[in-house]
MARBA-3410 file (N, C-alpha, C, O; in Angstrom, 1 decimal):
216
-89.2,-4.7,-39.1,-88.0,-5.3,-38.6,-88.2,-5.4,-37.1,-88.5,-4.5,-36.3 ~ -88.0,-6.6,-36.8,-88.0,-6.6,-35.1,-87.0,-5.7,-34.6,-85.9,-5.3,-35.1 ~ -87.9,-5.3,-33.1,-86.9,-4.7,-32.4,-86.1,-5.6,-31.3,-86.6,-6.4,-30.6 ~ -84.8,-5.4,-31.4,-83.8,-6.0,-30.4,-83.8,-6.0,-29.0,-83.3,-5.0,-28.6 ~ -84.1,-7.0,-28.0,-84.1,-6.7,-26.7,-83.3,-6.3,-26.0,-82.3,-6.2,-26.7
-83.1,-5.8,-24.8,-82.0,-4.7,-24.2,-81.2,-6.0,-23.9,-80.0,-5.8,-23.7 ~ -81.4,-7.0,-23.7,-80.4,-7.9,-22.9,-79.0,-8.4,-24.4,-77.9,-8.9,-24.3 ~ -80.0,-8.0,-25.7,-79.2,-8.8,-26.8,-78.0,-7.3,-26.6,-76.8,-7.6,-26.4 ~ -78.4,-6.2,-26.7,-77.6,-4.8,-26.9,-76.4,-5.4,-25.3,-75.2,-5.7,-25.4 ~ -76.9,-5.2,-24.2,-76.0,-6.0,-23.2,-74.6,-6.6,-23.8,-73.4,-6.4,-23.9
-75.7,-7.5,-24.3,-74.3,-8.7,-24.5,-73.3,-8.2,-25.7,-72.1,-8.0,-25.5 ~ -73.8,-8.1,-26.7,-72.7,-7.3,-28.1,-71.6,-5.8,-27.0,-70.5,-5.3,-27.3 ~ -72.3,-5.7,-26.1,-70.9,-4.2,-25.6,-70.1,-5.3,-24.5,-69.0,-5.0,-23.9 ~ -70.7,-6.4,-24.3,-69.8,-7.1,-23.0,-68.5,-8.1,-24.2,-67.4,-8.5,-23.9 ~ -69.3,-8.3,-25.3,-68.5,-9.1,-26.4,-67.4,-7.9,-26.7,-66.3,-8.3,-26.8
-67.6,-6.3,-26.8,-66.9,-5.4,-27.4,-65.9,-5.6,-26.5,-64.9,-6.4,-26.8 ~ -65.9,-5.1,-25.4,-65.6,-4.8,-24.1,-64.3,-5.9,-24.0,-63.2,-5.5,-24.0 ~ -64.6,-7.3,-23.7,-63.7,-8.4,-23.9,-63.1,-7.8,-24.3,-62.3,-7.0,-23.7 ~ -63.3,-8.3,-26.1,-62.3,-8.2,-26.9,-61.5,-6.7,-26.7,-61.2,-6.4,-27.8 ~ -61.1,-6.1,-26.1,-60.7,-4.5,-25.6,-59.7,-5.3,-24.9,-58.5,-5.2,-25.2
-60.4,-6.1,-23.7,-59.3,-6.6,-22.3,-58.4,-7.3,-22.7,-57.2,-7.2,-22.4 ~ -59.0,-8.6,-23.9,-57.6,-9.0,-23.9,-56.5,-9.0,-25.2,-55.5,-9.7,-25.4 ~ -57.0,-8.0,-26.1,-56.5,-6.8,-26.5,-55.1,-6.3,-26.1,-54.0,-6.4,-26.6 ~ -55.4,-5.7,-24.9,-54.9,-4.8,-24.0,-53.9,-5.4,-23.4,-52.8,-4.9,-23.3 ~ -54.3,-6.9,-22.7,-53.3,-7.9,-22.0,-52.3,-8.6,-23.1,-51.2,-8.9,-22.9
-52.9,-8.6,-24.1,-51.6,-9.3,-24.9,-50.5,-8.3,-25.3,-49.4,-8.7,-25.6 ~ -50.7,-7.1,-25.4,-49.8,-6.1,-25.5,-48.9,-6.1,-24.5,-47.7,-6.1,-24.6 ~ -49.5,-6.1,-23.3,-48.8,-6.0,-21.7,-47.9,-6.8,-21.4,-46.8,-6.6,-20.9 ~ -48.4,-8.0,-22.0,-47.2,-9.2,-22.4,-46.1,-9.0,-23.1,-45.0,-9.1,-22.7 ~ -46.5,-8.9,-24.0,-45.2,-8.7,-24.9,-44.0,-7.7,-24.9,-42.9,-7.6,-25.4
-45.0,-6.7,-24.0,-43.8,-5.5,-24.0,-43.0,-6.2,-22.2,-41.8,-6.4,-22.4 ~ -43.5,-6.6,-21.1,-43.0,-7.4,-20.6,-41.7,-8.5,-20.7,-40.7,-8.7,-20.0 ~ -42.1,-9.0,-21.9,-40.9,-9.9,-22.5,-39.7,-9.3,-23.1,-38.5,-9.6,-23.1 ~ -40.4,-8.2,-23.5,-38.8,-6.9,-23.7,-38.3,-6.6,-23.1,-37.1,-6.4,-23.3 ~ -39.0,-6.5,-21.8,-38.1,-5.6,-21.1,-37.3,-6.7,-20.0,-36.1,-6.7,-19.7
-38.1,-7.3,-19.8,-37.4,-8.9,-18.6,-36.0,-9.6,-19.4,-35.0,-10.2,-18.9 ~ -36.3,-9.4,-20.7,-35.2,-10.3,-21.3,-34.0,-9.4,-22.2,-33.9,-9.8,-23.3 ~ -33.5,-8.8,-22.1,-32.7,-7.1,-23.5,-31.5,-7.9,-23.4,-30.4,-7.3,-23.7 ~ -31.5,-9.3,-22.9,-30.2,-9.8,-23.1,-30.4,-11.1,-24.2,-29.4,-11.7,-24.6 ~ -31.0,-11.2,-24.4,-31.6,-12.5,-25.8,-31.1,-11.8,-26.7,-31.1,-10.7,-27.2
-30.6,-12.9,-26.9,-29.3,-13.1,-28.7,-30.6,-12.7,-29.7,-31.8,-13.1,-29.6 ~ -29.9,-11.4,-30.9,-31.8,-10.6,-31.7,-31.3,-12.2,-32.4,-30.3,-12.9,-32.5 ~ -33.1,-12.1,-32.9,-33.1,-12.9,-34.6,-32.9,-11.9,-35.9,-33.2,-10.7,-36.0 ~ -32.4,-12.8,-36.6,-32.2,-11.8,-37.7,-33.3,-11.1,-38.6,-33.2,-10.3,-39.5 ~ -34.5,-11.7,-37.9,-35.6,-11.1,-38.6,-36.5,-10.3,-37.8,-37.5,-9.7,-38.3
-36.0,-10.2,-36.1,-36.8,-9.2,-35.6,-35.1,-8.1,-35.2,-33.9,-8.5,-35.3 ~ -35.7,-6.7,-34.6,-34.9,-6.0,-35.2,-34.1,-6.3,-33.2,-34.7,-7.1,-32.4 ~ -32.9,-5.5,-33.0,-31.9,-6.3,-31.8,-32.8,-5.5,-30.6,-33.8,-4.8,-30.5 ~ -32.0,-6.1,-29.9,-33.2,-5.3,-28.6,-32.2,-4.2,-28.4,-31.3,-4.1,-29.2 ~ -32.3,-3.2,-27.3,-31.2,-2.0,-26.8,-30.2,-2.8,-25.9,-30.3,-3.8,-25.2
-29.1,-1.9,-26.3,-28.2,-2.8,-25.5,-28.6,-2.3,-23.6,-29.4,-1.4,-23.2 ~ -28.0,-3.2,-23.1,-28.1,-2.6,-21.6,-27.0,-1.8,-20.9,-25.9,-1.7,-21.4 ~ -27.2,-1.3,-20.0,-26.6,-0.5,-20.1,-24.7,-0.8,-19.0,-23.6,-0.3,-18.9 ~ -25.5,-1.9,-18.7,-23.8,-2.7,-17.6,-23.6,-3.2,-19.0,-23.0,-4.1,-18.6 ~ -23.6,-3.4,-20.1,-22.8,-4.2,-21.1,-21.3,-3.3,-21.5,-21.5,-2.1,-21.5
-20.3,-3.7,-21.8,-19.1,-2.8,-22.4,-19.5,-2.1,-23.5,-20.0,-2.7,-24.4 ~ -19.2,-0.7,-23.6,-19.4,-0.6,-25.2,-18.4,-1.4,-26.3,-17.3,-1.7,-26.0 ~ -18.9,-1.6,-27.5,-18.6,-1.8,-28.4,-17.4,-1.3,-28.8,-17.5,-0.1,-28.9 ~ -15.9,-1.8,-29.3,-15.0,-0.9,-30.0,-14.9,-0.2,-31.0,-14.7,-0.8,-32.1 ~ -15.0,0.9,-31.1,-15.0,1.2,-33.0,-14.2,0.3,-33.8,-13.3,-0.4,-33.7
-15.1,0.8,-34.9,-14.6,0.2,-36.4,-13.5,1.3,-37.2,-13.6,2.4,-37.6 ~ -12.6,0.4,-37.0,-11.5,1.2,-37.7,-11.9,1.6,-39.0,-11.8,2.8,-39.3 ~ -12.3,0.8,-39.8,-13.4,1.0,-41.3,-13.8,2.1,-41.5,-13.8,2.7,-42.6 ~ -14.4,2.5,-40.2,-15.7,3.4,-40.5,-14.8,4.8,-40.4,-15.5,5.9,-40.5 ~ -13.4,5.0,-40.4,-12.7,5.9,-40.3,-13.1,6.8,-38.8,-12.8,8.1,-38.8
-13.4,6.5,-38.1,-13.2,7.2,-36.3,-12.1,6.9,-35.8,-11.5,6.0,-36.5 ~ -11.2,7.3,-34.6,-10.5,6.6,-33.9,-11.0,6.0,-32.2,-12.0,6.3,-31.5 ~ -10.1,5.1,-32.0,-10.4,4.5,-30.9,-10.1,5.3,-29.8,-9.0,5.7,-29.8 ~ -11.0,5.6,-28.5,-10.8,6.6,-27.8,-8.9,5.8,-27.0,-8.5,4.7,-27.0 ~ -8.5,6.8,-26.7,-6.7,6.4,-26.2,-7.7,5.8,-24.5,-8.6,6.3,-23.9
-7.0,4.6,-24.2,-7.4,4.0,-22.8,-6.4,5.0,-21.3,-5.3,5.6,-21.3 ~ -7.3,4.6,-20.4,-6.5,5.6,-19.4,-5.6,4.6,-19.1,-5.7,3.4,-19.4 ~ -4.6,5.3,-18.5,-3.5,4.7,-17.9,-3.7,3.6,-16.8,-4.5,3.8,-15.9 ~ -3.1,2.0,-16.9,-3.7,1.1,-16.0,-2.8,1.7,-14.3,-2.2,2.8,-14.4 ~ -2.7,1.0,-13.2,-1.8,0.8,-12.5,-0.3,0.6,-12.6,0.7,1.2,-12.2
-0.6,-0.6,-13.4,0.9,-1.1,-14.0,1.6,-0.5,-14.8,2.7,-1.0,-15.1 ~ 1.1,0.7,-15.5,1.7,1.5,-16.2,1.9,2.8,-15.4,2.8,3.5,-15.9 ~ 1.4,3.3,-14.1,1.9,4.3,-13.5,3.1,3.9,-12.8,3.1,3.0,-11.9 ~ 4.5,4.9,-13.3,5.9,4.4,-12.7,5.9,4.4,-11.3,5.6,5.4,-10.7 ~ 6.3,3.4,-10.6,6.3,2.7,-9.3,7.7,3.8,-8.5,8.7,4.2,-9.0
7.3,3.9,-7.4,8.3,4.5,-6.7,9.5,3.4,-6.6,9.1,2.4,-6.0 ~ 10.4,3.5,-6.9,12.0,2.5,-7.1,12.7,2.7,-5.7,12.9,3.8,-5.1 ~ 13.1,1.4,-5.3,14.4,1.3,-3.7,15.0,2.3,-4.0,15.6,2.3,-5.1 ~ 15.1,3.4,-3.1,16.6,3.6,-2.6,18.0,3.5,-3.4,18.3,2.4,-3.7 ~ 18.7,4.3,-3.8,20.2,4.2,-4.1,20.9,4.7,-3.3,20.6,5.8,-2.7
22.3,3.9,-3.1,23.4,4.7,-2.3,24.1,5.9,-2.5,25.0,6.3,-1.8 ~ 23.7,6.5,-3.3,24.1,7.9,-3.5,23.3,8.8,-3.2,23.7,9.9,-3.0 ~ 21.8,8.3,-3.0,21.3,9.4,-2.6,20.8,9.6,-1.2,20.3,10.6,-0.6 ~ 21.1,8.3,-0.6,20.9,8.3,0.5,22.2,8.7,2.2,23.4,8.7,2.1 ~ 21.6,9.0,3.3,22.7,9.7,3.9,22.3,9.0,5.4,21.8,9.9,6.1
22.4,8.1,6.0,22.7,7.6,7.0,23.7,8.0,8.2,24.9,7.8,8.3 ~ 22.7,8.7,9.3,24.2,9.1,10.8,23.6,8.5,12.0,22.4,8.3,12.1 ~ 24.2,8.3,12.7,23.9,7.7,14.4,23.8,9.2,15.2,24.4,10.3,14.9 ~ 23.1,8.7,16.1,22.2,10.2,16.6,22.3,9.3,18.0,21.9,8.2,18.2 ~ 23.1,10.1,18.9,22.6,10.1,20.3,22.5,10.9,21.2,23.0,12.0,21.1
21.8,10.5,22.4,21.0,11.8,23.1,21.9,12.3,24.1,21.4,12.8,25.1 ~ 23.4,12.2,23.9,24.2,12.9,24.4,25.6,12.7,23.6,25.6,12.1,22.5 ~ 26.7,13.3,24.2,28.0,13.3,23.8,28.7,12.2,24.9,29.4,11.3,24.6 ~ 28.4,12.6,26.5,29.4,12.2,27.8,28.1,11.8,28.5,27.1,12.5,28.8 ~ 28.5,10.1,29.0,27.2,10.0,30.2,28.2,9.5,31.7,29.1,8.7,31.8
27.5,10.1,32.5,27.9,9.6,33.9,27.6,8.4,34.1,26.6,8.0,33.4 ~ 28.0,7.5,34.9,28.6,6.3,35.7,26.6,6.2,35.4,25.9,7.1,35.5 ~ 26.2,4.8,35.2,25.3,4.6,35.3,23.9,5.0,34.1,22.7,4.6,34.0 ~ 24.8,5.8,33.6,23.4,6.1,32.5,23.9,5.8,31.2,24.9,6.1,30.6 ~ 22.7,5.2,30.8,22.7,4.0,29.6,22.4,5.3,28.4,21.5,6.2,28.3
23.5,4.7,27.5,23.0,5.7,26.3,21.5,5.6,25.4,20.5,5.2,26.1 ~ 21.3,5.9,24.3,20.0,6.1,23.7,20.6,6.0,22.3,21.6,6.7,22.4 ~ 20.7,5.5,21.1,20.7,5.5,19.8,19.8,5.7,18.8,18.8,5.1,18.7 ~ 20.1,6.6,18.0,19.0,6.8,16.9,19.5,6.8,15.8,20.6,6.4,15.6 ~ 18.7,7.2,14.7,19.5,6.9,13.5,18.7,8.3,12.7,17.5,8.5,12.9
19.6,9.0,12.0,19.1,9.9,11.4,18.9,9.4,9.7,20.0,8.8,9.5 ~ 18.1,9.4,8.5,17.9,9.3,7.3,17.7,10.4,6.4,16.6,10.9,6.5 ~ 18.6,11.0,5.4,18.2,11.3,4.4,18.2,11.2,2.9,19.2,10.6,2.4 ~ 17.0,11.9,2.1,17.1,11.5,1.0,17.8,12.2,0.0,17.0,12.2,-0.9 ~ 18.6,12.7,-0.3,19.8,13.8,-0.7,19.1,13.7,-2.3,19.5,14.5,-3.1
18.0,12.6,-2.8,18.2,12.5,-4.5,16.9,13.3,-4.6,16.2,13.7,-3.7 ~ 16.7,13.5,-6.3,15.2,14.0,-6.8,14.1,14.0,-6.2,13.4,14.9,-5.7 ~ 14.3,12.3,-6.5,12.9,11.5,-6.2,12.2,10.4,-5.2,13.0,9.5,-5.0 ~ 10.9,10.4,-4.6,10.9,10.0,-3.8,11.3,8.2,-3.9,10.8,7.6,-4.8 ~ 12.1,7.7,-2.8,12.4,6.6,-2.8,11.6,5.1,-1.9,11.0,5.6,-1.0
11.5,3.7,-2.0,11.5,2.9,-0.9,12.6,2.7,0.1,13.7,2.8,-0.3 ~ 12.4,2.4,1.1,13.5,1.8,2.2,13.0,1.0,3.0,11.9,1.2,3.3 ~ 13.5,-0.1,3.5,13.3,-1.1,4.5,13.8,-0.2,5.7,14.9,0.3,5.7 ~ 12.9,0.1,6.7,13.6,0.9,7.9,13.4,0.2,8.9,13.7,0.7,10.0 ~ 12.8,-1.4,8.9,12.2,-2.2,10.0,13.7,-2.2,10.7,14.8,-1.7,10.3
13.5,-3.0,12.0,14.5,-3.5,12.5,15.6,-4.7,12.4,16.6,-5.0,13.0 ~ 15.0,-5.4,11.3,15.8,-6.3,10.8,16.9,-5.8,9.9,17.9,-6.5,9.5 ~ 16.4,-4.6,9.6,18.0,-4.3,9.1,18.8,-3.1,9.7,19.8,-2.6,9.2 ~ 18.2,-2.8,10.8,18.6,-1.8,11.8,20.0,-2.4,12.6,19.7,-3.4,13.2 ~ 21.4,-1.9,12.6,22.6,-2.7,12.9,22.8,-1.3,13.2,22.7,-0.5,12.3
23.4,-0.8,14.9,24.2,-0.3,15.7,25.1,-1.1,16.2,24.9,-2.1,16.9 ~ 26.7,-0.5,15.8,27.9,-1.2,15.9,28.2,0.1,17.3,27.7,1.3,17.4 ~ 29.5,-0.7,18.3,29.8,0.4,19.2,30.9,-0.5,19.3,30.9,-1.7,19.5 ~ 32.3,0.6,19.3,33.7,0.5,19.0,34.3,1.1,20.1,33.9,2.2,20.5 ~ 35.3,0.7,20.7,36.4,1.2,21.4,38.1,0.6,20.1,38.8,-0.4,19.9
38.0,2.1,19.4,39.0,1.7,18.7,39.1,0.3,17.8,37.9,0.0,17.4 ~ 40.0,-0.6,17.3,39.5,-1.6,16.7,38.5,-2.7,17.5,38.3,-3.8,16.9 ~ 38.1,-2.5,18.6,37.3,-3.5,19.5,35.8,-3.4,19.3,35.0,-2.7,19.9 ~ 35.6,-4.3,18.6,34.0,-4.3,18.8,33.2,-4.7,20.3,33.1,-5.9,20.6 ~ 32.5,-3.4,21.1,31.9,-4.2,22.1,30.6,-4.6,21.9,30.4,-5.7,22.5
29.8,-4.1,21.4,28.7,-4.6,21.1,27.6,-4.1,19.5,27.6,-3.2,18.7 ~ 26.8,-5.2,19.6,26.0,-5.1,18.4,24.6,-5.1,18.6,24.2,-5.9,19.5 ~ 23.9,-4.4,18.1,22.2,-4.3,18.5,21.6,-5.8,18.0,20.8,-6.4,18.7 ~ 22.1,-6.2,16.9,21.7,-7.3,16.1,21.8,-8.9,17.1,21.1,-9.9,17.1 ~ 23.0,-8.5,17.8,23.5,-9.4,18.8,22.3,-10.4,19.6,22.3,-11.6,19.7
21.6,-9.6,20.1,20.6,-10.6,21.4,19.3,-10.3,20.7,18.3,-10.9,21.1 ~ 19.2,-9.2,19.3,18.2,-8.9,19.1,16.7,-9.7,19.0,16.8,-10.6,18.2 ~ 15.3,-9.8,19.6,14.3,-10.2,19.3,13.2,-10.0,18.9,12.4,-9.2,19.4 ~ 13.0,-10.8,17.8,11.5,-10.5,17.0,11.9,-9.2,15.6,11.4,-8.1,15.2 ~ 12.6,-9.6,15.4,13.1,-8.5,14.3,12.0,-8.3,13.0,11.6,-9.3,12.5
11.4,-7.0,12.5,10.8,-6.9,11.9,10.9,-5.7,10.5,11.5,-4.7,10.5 ~ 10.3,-6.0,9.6,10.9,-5.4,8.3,9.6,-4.5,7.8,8.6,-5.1,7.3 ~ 9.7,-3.1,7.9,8.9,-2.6,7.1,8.8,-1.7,6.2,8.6,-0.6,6.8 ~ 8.7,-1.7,4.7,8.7,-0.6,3.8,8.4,0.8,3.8,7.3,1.1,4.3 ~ 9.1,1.7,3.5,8.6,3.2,3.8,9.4,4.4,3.0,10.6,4.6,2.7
8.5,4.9,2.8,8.7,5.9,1.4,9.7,7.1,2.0,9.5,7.5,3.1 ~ 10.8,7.6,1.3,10.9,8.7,1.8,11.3,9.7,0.7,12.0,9.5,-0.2 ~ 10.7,10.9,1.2,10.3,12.1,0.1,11.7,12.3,0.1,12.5,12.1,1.0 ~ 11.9,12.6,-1.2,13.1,13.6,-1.8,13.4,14.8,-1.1,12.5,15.7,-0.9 ~ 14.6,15.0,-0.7,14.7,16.3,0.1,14.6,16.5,1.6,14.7,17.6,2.1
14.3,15.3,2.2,13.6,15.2,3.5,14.8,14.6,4.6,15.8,13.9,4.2 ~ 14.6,14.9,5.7,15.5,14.2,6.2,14.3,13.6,7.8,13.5,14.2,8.5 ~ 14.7,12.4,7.8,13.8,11.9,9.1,15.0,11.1,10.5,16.2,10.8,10.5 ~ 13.9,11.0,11.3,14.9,10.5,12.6,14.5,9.5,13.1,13.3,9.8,13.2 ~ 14.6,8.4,13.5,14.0,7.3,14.0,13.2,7.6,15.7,14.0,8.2,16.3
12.2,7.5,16.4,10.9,7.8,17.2,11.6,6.8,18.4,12.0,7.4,19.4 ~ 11.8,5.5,18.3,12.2,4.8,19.4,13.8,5.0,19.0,14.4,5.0,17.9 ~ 14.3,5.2,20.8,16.0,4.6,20.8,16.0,3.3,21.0,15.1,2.6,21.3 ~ 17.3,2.8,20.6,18.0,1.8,21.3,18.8,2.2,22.3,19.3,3.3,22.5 ~ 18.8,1.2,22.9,19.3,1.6,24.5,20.7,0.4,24.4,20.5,-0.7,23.9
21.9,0.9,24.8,23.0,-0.1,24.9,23.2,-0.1,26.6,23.2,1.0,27.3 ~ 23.3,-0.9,27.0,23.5,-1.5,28.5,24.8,-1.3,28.5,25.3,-1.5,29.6 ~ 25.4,-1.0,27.9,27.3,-0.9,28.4,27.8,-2.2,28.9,28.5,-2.2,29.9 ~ 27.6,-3.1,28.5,28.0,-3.8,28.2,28.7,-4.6,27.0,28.3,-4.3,25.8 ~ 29.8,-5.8,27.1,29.6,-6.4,25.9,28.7,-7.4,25.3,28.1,-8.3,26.0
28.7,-7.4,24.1,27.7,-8.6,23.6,28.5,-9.8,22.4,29.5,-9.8,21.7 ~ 27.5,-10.5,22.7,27.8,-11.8,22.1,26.4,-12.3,21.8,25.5,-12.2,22.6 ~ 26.4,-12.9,20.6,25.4,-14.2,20.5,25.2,-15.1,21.6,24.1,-15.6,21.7 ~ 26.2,-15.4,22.6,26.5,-16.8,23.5,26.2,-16.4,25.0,26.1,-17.2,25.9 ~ 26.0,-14.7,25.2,26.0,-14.5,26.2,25.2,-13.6,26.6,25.5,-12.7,27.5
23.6,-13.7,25.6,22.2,-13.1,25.8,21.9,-13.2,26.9,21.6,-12.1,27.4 ~ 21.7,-14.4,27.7,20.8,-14.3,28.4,21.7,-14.6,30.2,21.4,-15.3,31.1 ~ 22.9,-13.8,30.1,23.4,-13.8,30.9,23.8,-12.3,31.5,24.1,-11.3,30.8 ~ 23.8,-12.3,32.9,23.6,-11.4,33.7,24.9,-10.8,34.6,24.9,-10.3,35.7 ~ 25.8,-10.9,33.8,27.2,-10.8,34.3,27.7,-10.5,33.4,28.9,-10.7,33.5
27.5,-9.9,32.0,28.7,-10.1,30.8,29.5,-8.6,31.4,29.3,-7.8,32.3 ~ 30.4,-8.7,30.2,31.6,-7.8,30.8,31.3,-6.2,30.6,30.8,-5.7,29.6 ~ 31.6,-5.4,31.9,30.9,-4.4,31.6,32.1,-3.2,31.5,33.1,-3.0,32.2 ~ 31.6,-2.4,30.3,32.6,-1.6,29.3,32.8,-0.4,30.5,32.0,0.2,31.3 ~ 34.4,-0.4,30.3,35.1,0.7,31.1,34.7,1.8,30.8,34.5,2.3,29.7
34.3,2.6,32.4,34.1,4.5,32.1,35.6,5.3,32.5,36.8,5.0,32.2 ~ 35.2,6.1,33.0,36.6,7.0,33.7,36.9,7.9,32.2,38.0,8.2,31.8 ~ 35.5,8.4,31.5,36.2,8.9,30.3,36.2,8.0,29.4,35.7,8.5,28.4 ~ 36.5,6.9,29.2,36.3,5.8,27.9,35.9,6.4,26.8,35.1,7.4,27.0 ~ 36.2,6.0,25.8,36.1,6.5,24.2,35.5,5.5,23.6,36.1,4.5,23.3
34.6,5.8,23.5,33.6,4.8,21.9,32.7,5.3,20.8,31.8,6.1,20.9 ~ 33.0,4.8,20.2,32.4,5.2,18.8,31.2,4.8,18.0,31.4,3.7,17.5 ~ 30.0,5.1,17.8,28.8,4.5,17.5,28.8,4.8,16.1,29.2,5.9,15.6 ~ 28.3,3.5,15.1,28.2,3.8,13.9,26.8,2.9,13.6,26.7,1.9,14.3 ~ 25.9,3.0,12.7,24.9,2.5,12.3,24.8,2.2,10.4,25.3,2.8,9.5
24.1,1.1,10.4,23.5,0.7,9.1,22.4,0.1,9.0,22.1,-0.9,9.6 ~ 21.4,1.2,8.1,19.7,1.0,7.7,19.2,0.3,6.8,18.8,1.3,6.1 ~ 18.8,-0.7,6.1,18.1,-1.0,4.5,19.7,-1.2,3.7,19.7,-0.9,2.5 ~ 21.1,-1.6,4.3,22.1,-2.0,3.5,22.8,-0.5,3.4,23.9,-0.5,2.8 ~ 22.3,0.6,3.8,23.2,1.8,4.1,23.9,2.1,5.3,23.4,2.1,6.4
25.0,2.2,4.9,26.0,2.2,6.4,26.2,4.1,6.7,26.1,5.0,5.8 ~ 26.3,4.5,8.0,26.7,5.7,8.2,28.2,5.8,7.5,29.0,4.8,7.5 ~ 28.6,7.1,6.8,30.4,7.0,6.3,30.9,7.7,7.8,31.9,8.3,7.6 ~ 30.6,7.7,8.7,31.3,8.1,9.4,30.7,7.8,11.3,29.5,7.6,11.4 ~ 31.6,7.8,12.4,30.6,7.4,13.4,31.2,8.7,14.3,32.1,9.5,14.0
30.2,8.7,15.8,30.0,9.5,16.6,30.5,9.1,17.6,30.7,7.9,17.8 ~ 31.0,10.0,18.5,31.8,9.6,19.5,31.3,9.9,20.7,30.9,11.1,21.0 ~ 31.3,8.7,21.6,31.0,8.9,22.8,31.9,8.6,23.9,32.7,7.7,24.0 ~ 31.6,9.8,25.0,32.0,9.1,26.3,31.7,9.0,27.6,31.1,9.9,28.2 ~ 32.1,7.6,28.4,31.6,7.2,29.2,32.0,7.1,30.2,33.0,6.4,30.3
31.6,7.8,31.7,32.3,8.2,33.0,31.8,7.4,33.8,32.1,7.4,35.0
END
């Protein structure tokens, strides 16, 4: 039998060899296409791919006798803190004195509380902020009167709590009018002792009762 030259032995391990590489590459492929694609609709004759993992789970089957896990509670289903009621709320005028001397302008505040359970909303902006000031049946002035830039903003207040308003209003002693904002002479309220009465209403809550001031 002839013997085989080394170049024929060469070439049969470079033929093995190949077929090894692309072998090896066609596998590389295909597992590639698994993995690039796990969102391709299966065929019914290759088996499904794994689901991924951002996809929703599946609901159970009531069939299969399991139950469905209970869903958590949405937003819309957690009870909403509810406006304010007049019963439970307590509205007083607060000012930073009882008697002021010739010249010194009072200060108004408003005291709030929440006398109910639970905690409530209120509008406490200034648009619904109304200090009335009375000499007996005489209205002399109204905060609402010349007021500008009036502003509304929601705010919680805890059950049990009582809060105080941060800025005063300041009344000039003066009377007011709509017609006579921007005038520099309006009529200015008698001291010598003068008696007036400050009363306030917050979010459609009126104080039941007002404070008395007087003015020297």
């Amino acid at each position: 039998m002839p013997r085989r030259s080394a170049a024929v032995y060469r070439r049969r391990r470079l033929a093995v060899i190949g077929g090894l590489v692309l072998a090896v590459a066609a596998i590389g492929i295909g597992s590639w296409l698994l993995i690039a694609r796990p969102w391709t609709a299966a065929d019914t004759a290759s088996p499904a791919p794994a689901t991924p993992s951002m996809s929703p789970s599946p609901s159970a089957d009531p069939s299969a006798g399991g139950e469905s896990p209970a869903p958590e509670p949405s937003a819309a289903q957690t009870p909403a803190i509810v406006a304010c009621e007049a019963a439970d709320i307590e509205v007083t005028a607060v000012t930073d004195s009882d008697t002021y001397a010739a010249g010194v302008l009072p200060k108004l505040s408003i005291s709030l509380t929440n006398k109910g359970a639970k905690d409530c909303t209120i509008d406490v902006g200034s648009t619904t902020q109304v200090f009335t000031i009375s000499s007996g049946a005489d209205v002399w002035w109204r905060s609402t009167d010349c007021q500008e830039n009036p502003s509304s903003m929601i705010a919680t207040l805890t059950a049990g709590t009582t809060v105080t308003s941060k800025d005063p209003v300041t009344w000039d002693r003066t009377r007011s009018s709509v017609e006579t904002c921007a005038q520099e002479n309006r009529q200015r309220a008698p001291g010598g002792g003068a008696s007036y009465h400050v009363e306030v209403s917050i979010g459609g809550f009126t104080s039941p009762s007002s404070v008395q001031i007087l003015l020297y």
